[in-house]
C-alpha positions in Angstrom: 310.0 -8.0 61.8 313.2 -8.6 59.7 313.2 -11.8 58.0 315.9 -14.3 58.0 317.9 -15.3 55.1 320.4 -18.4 55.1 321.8 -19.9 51.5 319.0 -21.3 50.3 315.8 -20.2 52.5 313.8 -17.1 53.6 312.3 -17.1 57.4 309.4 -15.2 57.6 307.7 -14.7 60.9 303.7 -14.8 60.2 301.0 -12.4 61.3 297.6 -13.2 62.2 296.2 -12.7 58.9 298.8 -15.0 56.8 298.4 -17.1 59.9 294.2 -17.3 59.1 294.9 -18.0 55.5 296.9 -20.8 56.0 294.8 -22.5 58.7 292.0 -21.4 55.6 294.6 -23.5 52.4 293.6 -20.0 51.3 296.2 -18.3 49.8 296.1 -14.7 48.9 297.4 -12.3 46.0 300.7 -11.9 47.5 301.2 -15.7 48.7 303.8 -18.1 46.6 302.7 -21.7 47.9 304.3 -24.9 46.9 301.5 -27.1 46.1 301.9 -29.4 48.5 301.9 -26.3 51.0 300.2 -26.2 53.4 300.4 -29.8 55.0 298.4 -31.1 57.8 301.4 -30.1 60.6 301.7 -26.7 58.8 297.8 -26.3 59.5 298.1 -27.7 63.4 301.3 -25.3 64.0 299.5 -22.0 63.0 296.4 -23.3 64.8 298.0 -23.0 67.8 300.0 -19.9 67.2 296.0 -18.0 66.3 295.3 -19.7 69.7 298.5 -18.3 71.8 297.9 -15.1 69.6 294.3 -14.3 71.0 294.8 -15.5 74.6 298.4 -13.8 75.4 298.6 -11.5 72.5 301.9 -10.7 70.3 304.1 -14.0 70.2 306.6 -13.0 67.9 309.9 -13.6 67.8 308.3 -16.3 69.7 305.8 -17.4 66.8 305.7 -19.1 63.4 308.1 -18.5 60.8 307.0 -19.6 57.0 309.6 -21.4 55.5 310.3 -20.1 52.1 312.6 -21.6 49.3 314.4 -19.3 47.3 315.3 -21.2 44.1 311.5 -20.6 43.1 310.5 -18.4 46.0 307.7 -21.0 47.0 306.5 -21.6 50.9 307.4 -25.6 51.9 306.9 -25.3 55.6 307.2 -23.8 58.9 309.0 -23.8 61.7 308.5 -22.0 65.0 308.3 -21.9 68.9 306.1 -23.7 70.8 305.3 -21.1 72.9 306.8 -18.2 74.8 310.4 -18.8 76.8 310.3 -19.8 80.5 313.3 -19.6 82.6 315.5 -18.8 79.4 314.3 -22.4 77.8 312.2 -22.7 74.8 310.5 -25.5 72.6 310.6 -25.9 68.9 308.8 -27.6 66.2 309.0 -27.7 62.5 308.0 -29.5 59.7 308.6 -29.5 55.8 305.6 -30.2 52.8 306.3 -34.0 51.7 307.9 -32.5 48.4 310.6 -30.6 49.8 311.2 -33.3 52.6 315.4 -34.9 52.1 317.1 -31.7 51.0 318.4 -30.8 54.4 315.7 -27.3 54.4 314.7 -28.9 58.3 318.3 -28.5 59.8 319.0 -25.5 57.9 315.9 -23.8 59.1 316.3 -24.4 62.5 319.3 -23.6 62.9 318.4 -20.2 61.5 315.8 -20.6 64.4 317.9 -21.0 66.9 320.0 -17.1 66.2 316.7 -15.7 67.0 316.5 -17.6 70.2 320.2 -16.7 71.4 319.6 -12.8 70.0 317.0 -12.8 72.9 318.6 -14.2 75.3 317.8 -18.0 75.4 320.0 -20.2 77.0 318.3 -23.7 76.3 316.3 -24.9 73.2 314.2 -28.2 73.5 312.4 -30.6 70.9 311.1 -33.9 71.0 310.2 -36.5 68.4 308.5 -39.9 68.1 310.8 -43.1 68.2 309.8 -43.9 64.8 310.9 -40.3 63.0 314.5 -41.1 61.9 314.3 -38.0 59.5 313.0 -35.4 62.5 315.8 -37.1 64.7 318.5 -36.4 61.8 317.2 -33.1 61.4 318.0 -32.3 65.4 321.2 -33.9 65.6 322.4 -31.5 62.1 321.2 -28.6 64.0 323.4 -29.5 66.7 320.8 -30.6 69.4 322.1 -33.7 71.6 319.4 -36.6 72.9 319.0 -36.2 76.5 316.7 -38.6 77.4 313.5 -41.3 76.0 310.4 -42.3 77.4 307.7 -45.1 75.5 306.8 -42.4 72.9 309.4 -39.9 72.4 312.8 -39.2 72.2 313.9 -35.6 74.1 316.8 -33.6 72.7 318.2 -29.9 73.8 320.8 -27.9 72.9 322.7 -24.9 74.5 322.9 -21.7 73.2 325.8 -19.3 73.5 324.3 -15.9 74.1 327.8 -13.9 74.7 327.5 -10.7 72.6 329.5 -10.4 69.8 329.5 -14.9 69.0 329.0 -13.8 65.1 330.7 -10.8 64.7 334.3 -10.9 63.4 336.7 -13.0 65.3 338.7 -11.0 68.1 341.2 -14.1 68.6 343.1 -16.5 66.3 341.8 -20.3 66.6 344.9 -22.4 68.3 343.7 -25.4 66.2 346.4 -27.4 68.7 344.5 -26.3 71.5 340.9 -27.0 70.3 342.0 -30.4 69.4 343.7 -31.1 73.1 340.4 -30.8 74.2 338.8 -33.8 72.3 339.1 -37.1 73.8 337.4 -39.8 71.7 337.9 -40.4 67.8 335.7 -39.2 65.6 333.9 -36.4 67.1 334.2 -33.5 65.7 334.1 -29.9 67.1 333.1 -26.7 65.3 336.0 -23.9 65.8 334.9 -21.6 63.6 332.2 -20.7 61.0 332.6 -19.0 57.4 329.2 -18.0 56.1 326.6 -21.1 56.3 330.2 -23.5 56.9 331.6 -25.0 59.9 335.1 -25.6 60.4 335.8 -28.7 62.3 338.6 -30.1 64.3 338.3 -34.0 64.9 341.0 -36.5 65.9 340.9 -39.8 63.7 342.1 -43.5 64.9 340.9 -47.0 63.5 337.8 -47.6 61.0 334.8 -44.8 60.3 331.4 -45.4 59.1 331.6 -45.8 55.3 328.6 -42.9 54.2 328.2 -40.3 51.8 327.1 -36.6 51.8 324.5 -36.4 48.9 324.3 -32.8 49.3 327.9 -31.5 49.8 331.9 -31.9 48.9 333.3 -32.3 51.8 337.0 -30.7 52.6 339.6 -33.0 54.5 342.5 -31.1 55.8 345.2 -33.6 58.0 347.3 -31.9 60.1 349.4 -34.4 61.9 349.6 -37.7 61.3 348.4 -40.2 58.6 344.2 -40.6 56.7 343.5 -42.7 54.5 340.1 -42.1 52.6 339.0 -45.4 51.0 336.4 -45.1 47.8 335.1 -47.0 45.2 338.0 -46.2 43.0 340.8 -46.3 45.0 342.3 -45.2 48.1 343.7 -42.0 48.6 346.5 -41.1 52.0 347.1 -37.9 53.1 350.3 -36.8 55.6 350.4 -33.6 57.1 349.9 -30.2 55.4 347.6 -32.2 52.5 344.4 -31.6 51.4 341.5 -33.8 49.6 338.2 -33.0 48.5 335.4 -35.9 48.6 333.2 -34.7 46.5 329.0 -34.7 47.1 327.5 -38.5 46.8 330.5 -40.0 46.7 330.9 -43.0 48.9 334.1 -42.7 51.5 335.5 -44.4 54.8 338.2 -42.9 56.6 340.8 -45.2 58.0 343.9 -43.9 60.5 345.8 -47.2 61.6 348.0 -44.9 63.3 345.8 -41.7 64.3 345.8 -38.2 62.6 344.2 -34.7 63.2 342.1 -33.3 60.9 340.6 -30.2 60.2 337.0 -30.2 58.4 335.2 -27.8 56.5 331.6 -28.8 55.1 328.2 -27.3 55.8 326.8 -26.4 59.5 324.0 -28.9 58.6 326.1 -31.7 58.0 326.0 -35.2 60.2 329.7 -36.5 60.1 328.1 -40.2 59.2 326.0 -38.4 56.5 323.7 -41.2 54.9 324.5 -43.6 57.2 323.9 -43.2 60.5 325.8 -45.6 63.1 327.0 -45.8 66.8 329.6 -42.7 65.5 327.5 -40.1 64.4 327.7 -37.1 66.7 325.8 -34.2 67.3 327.3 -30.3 66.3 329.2 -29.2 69.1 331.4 -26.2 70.1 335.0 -26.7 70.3 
């Protein structure tokens, strides 16, 4: 199968004898392990993919992909289905060695994950994760997933998936950025119009106080179209009208402010959570515009 490359990870989908070397910690010749690879979820994920494997056979696409960082071309997790698709739905699951855990590899691998799913035809993907696992819950919401409902032990999110032929080839319309942004109602929620390589660009109307946050692993472009934004920072404020641009750069601690209201245009990373660092009552989930 053809592996699956985003900016800064390699998807490989296992076979059963990388599968049985894992479960083993054995590596082989050709295996590039972090050393903190593989961890006790990476062992119980493939366990159950050998299982599937010998009682239904062949589960790729539907299997475990190795996730593999390119900057040193070590594995640091997996991330996979849990299961074959039923009805057009299908689980996930994923998890990262402790070492490569904060970097945002989670949300970047699954939503590599989730082209495989719509390139076959799924229409729904589902996940779940304990009440306690703020980092898994982060990790769903950057991937675009929305939380549909919680029980006592775990929180259930989903996410649609747009399986029109053609969604990432090249753009047969313009964007009407005045139209996309008709069609948002509350402040500060953002929708995705368009992507350029592994970036989203976002359309969001702005009105009061946002969360103050930062994004320690990107710059972040504002763009106001109408209107007035005022981005507050540590070392002064800076107001943009219409038709002017500022670039926040990565780890730098802003707050939006629009007394008056403005719209914006966005363009950061599909992975990133418009509260970044600190999550509050407006951080949203990726949607479609």
């Amino acid at each position: 199968m053809t592996d699956i490359r985003t900016s800064r990870l390699l998807l490989h989908a296992i076979d059963v004898a990388e599968a049985e070397r894992i479960v083993a910690r054995s590596a082989g010749p050709a295996d590039a392990w972090a050393d903190d690879f593989p961890f006790e979820g990476d062992v119980g994920a493939v366990g159950v993919f050998l299982r599937a494997t010998a009682s239904h056979g062949e589960q790729r696409p539907f299997g475990y992909y190795r996730i593999t960082r390119l900057t040193d071309g070590r594995a640091i997790g997996g991330v996979g289905f849990k299961g074959q698709p039923d009805g057009g739905i299908v689980e996930i699951g994923y998890g990262l060695a402790p070492a490569a855990r904060g970097d945002g590899f989670a949300a970047e691998a699954v939503i590599a994950l989730l082209s495989v799913a719509a390139d076959h035809g799924i229409v729904k993907v589902i996940a779940d994760t304990t009440l306690d696992n703020i980092a898994s819950q982060r990790t769903l919401m950057r991937a675009g997933f929305g939380l549909v409902s919680t029980d006592a032990e775990l929180h259930y999110y989903e996410v649609l998936l747009d399986t029109s032929e053609g969604r990432r080839g090249p753009m047969d319309q313009p964007v009407d950025l005045a139209a996309a942004l008709a069609r948002v109602e509350e402040p500060w929620s953002p929708r995705t119009v368009a992507t350029l390589n592994d970036y989203d660009i976002r359309v969001v109307k702005t009105k009061g106080e946002f969360t103050r946050h930062s994004h320690p692993e990107t710059d972040e472009v504002f763009l106001v179209l109408n209107g007035s934004l005022t981005i507050c920072l540590d070392d002064g404020d800076v107001t943009l009208g219409p038709g002017q641009l500022y670039v926040v750069p990565r780890g730098v601690h802003h707050q939006p402010v629009s007394v008056d209201g403005a719209e914006v245009v966005l363009i950061e990373p599909s992975t990133t959570v418009n509260t970044g660092d600190t999550p509050s009552e407006l951080t949203a989930e990726r949607r479609p515009g």
